[in-house]
NUTOR-735134 format. One line per field, with one value per residue: residue in one letter; z, x, y of N, C-alpha, C, CB in turn; residue number from 1. Coordinates in Angstrom, 3 decimals. Glycine has a CB too. Layout:
% NUTOR-735134
code <- (A, ...)
n_zz <- (Z, ...)
n_xx <- (X, ...)
n_yy <- (Y, ...)
ca_zz <- (Z, ...)
ca_xx <- (X, ...)
ca_yy <- (Y, ...)
c_zz <- (Z, ...)
c_xx <- (X, ...)
c_yy <- (Y, ...)
cb_zz <- (Z, ...)
cb_xx <- (X, ...)
cb_yy <- (Y, ...)
pos <- (NUM, ...)
This chain:
% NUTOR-735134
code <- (X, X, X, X, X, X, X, X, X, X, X, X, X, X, X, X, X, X, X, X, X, X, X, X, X, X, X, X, X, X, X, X, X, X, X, X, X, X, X, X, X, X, X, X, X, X, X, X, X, X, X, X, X, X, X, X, X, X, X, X, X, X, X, X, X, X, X, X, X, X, X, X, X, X, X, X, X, X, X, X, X, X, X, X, X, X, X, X, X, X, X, X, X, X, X, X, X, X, X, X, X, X, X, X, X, X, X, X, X, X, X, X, X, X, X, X, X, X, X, X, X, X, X, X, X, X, X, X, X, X, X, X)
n_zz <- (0.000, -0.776, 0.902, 1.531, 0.934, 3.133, 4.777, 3.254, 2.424, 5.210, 5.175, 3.258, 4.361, 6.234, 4.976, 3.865, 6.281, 7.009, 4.510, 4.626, 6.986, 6.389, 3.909, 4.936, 6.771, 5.025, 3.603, 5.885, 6.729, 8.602, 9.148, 8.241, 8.827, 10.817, 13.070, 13.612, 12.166, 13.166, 15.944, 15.077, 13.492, 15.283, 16.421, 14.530, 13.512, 15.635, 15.961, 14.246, 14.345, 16.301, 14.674, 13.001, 14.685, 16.496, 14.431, 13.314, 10.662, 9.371, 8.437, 5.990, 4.850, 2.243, 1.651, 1.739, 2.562, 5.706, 6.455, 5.327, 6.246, 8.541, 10.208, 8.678, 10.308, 13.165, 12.908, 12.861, 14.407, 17.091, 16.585, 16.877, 19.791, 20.882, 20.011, 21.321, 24.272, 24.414, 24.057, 22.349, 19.850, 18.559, 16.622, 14.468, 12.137, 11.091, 11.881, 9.749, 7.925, 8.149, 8.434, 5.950, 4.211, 4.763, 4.657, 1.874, 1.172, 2.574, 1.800, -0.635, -1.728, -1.280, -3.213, -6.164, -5.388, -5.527, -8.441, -10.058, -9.208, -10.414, -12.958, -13.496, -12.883, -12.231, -9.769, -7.944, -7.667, -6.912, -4.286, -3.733, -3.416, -1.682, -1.467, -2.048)
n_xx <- (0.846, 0.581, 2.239, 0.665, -2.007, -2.871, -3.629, -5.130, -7.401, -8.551, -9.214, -10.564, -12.757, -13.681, -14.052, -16.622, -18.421, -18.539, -19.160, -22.323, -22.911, -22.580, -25.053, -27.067, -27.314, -27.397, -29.612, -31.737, -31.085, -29.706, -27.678, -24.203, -21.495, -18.689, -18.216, -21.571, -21.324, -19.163, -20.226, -22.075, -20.764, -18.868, -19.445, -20.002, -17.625, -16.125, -17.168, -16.510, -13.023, -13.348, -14.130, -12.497, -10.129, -11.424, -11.574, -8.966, -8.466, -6.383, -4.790, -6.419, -7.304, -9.022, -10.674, -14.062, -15.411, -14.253, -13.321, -15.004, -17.773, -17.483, -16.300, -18.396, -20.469, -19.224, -19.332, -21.683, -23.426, -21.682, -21.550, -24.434, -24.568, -22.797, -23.993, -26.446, -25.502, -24.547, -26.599, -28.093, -31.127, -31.922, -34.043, -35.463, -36.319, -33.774, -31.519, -31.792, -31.517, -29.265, -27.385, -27.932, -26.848, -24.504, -23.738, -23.603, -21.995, -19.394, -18.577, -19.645, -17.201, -15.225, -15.838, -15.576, -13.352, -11.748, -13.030, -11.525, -9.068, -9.340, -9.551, -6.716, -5.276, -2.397, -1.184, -3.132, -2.477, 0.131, -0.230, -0.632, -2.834, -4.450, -7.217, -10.107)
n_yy <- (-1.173, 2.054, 4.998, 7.345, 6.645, 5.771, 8.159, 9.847, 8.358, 8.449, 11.202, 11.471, 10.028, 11.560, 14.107, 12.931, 13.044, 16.096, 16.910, 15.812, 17.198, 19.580, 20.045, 19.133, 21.479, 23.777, 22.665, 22.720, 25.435, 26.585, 27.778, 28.162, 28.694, 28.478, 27.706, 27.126, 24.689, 22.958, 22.773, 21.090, 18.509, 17.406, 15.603, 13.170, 12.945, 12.203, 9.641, 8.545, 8.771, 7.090, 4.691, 4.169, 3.979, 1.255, -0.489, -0.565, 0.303, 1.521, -0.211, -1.734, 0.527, 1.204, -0.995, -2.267, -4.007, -5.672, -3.043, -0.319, -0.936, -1.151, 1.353, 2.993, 1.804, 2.090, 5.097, 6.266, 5.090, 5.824, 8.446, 9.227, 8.855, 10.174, 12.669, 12.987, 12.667, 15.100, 16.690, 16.844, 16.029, 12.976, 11.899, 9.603, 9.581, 11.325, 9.880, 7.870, 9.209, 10.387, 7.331, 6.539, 8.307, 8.970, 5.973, 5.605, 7.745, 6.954, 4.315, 4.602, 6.150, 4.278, 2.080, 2.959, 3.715, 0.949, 0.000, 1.842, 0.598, -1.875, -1.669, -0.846, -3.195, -3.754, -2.084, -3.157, -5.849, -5.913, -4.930, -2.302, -0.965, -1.480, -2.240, -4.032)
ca_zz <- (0.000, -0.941, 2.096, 1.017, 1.050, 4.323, 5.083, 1.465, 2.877, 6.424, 4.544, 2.125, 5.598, 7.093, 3.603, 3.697, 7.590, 6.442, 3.201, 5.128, 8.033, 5.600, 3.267, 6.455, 7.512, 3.871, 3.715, 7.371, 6.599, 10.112, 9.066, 7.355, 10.092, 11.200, 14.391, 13.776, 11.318, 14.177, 16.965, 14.115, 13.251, 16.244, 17.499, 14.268, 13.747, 16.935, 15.730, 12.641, 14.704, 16.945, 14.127, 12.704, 15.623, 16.657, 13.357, 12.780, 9.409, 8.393, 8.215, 5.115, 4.281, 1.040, 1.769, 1.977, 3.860, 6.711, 7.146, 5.541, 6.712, 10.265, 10.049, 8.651, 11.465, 14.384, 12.881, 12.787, 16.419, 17.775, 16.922, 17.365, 21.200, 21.485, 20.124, 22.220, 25.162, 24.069, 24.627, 20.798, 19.461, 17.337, 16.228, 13.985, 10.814, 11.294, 12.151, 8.678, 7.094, 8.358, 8.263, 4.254, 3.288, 5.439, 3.842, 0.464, 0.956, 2.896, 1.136, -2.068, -2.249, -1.500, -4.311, -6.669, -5.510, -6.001, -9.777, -10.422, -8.943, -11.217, -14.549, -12.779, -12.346, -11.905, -8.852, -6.857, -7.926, -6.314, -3.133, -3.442, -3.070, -0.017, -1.594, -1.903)
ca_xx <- (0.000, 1.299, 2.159, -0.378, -3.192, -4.245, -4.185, -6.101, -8.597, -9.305, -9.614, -12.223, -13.964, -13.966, -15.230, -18.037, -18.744, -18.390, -20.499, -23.324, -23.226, -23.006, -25.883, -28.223, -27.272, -27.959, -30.951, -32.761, -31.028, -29.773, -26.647, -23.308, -20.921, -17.645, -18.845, -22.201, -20.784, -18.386, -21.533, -23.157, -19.765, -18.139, -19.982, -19.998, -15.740, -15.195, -17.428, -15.499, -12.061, -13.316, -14.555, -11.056, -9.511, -12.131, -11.828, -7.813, -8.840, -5.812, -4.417, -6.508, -8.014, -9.309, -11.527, -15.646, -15.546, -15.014, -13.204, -15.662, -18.802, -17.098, -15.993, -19.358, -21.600, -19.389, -19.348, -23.285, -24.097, -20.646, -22.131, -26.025, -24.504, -22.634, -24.923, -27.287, -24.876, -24.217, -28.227, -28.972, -31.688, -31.488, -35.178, -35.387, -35.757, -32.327, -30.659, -32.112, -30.911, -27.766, -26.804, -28.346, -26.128, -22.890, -23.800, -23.934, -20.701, -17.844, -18.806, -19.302, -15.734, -14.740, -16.236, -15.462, -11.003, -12.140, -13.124, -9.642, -7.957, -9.850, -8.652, -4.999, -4.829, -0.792, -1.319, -3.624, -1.331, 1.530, -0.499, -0.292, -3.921, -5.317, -8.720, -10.575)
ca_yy <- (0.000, 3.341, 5.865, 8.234, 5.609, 5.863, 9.233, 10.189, 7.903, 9.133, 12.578, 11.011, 9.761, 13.136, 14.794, 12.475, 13.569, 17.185, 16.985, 15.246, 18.189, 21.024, 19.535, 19.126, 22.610, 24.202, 21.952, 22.952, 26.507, 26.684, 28.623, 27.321, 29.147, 27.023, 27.269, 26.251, 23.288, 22.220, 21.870, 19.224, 17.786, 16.653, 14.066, 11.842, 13.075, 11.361, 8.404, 8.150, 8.690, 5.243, 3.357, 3.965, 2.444, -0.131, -1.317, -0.871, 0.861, 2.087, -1.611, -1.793, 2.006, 1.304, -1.971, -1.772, -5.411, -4.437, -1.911, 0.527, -1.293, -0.996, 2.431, 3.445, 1.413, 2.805, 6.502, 6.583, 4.465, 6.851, 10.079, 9.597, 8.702, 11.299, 13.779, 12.748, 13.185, 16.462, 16.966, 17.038, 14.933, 12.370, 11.198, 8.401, 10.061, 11.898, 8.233, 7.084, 9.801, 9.950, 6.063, 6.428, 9.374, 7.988, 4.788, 5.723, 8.192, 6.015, 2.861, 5.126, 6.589, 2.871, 1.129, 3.915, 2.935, -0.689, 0.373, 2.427, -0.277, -3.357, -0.671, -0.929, -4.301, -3.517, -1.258, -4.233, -7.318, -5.338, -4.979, -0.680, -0.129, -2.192, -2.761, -5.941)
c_zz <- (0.000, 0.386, 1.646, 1.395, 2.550, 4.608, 4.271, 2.495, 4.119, 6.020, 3.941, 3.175, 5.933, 5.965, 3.944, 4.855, 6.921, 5.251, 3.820, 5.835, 7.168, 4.395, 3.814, 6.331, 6.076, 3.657, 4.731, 7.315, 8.517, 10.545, 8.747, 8.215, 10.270, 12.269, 14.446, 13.357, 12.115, 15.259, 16.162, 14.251, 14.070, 16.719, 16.100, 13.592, 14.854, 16.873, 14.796, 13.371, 15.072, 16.025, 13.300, 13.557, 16.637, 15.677, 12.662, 10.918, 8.826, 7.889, 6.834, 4.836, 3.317, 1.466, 2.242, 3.003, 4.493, 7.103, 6.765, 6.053, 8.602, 10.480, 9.864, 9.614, 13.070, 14.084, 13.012, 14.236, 17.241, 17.808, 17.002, 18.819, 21.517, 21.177, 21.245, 23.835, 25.325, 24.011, 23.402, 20.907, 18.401, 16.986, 14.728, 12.648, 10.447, 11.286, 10.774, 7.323, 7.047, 8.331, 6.873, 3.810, 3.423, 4.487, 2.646, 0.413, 1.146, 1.949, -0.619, -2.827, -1.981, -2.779, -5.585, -6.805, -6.340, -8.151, -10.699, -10.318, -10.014, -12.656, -14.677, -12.376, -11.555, -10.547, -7.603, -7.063, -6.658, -5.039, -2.595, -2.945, -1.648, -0.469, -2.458, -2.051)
c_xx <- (0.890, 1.243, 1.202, -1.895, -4.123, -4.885, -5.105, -7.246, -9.616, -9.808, -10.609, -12.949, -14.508, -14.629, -16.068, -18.934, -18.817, -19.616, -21.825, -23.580, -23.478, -24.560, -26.962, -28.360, -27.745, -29.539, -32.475, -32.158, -30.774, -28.167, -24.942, -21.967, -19.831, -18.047, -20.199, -22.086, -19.954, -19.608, -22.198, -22.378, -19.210, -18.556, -19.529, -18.496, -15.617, -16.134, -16.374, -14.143, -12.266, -13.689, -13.080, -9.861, -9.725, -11.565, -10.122, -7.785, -7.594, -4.317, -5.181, -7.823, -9.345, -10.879, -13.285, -15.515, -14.454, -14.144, -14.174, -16.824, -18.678, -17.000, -17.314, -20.285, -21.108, -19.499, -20.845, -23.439, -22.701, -21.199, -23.461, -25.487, -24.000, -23.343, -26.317, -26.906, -24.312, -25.629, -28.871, -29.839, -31.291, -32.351, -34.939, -35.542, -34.326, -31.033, -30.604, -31.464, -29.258, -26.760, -26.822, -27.038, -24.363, -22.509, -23.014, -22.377, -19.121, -18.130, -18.545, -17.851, -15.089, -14.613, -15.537, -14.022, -10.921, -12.313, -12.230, -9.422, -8.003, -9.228, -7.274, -4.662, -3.341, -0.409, -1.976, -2.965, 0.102, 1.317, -0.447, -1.631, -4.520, -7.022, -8.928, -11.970)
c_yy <- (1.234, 4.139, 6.744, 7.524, 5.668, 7.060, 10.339, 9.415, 8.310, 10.526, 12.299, 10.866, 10.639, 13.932, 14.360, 13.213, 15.031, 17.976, 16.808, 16.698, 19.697, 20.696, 20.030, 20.664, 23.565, 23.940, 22.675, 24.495, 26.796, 27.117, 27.527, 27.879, 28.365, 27.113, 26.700, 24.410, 22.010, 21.337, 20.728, 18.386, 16.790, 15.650, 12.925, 11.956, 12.250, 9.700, 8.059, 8.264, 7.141, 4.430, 3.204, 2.915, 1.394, -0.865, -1.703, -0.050, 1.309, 0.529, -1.583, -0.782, 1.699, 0.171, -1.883, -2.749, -5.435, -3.609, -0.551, 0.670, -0.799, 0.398, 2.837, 3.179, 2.438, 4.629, 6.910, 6.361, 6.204, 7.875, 9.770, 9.295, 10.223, 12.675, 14.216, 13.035, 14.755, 17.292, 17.231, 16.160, 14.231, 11.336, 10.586, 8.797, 10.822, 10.983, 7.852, 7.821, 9.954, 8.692, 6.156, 7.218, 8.671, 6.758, 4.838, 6.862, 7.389, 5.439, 3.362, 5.379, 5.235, 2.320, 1.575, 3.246, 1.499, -0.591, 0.798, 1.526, -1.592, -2.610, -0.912, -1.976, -4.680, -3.403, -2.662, -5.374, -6.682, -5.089, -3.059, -0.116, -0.633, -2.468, -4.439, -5.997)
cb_zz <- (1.217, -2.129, 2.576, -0.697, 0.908, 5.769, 5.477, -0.774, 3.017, 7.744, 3.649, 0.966, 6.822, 7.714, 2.006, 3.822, 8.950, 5.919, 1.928, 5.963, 9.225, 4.415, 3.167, 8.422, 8.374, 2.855, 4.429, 9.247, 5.637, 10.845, 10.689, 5.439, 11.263, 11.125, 15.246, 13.360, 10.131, 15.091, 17.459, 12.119, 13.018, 17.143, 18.105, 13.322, 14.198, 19.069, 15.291, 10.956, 15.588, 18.225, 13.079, 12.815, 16.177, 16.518, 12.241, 12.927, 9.514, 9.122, 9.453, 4.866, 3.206, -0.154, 2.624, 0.694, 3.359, 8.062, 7.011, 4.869, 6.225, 10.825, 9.157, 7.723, 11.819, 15.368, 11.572, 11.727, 17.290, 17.195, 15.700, 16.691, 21.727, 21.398, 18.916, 21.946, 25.177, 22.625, 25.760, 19.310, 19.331, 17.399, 16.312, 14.524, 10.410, 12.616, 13.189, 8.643, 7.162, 9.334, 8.898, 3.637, 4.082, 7.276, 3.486, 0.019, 1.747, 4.268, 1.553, -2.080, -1.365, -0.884, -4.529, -6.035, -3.202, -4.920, -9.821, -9.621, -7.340, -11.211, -14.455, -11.558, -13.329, -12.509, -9.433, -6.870, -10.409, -6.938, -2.469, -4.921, -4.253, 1.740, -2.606, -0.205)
cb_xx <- (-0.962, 0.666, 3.469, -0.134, -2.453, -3.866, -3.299, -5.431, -8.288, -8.316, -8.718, -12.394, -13.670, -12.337, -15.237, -18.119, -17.569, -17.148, -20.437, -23.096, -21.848, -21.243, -25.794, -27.445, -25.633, -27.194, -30.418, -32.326, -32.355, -30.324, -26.773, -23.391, -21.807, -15.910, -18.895, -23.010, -19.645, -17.338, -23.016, -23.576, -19.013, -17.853, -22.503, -21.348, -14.932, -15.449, -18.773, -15.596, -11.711, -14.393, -16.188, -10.599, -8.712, -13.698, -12.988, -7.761, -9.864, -5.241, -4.922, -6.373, -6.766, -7.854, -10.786, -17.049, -15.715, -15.715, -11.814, -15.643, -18.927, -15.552, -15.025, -19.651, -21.451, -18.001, -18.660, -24.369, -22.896, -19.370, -21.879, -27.620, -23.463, -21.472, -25.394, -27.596, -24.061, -23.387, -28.519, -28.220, -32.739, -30.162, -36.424, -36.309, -36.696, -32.310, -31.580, -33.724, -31.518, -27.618, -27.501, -30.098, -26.378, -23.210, -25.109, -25.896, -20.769, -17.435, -20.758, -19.871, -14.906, -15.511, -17.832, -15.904, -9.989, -14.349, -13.792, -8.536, -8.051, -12.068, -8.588, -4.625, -4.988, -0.253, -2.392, -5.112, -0.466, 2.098, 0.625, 0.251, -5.009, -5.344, -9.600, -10.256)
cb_yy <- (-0.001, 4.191, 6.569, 8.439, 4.015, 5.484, 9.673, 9.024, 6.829, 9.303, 13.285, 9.334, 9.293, 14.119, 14.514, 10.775, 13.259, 16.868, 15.628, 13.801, 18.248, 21.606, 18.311, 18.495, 22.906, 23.592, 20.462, 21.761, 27.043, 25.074, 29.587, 27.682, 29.083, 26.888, 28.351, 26.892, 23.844, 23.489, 22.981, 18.969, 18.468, 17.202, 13.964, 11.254, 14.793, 12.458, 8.171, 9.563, 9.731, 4.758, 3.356, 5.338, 2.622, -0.171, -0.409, -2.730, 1.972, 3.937, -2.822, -3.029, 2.969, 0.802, -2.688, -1.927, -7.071, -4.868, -1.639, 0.880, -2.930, -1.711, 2.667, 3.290, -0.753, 2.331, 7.054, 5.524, 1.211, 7.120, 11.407, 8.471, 7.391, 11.415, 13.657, 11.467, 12.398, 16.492, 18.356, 16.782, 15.128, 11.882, 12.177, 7.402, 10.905, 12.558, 6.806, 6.894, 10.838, 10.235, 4.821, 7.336, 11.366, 7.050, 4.505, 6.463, 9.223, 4.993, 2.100, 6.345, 7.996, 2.024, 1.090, 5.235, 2.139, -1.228, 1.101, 3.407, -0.750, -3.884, 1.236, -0.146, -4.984, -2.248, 0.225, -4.585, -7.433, -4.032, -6.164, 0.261, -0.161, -0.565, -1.407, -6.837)
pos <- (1, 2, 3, 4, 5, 6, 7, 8, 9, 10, 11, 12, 13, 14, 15, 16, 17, 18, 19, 20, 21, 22, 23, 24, 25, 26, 27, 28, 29, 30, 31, 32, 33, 34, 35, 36, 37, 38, 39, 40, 41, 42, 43, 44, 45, 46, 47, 48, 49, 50, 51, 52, 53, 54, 55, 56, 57, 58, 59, 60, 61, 62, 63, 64, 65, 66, 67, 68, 69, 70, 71, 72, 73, 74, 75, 76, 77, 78, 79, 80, 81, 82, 83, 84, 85, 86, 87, 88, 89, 90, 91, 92, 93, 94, 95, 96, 97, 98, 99, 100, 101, 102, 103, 104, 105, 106, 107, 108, 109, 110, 111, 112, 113, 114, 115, 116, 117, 118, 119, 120, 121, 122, 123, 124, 125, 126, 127, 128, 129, 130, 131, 132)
């Protein structure tokens, strides 16, 4: 796996986190602010930090099974707790939306490497990309 590889990837994680919170906040119009963006943010950043190293993720970055499945389950359960500890709500359409979008982003920019990499057959024979 290339040195670059992991830390490209945790950046793609954190985009996704990022994209999702500014979306919402565009969406519900409830101001785009770095300080308001941060109060959304932080809770599912520090999910996505632990599902990183629950899951060992940067052992193999790139991979949907499981490291992005893992990564994506604890960044959703991680931050609806701690938002919730942080005295936000986090009613059940908000969960659905947020597991969907998360979903559909980690896993997305996954599949997506997986696709480069099957073009590059060179690059995954040689063991540079980490996906699978």
């Amino acid at each position: 796996m290339r040195s670059y590889a992991v830390p490209l990837a945790f950046a793609a994680d954190v985009l996704c986190v990022l994209a999702f919170v500014l979306i919402g906040k565009v969406d519900h119009e409830t101001g785009t602010a770095v300080a308001a963006v941060a109060v959304t943010a932080w809770p599912f950043l520090g999910g996505l930090v632990l599902g990183w190293v629950v899951t060992s993720a940067w052992r193999t970055p790139v991979r949907i099974w499981p490291s992005g499945v893992f990564v994506w389950a604890v960044t959703v359960a991680g931050g609806m707790v701690l938002r919730l500890f942080s005295g936000e709500g986090a009613p059940t359409s908000f969960v659905v939306v947020t597991a969907s979008f998360l979903a559909a982003a980690v896993l997305g920019w996954r599949a997506i490497a997986r696709m480069v990499s099957r073009r590059y057959p060179e690059a995954e024979r040689s063991g540079q990309t980490g996906v699978s």
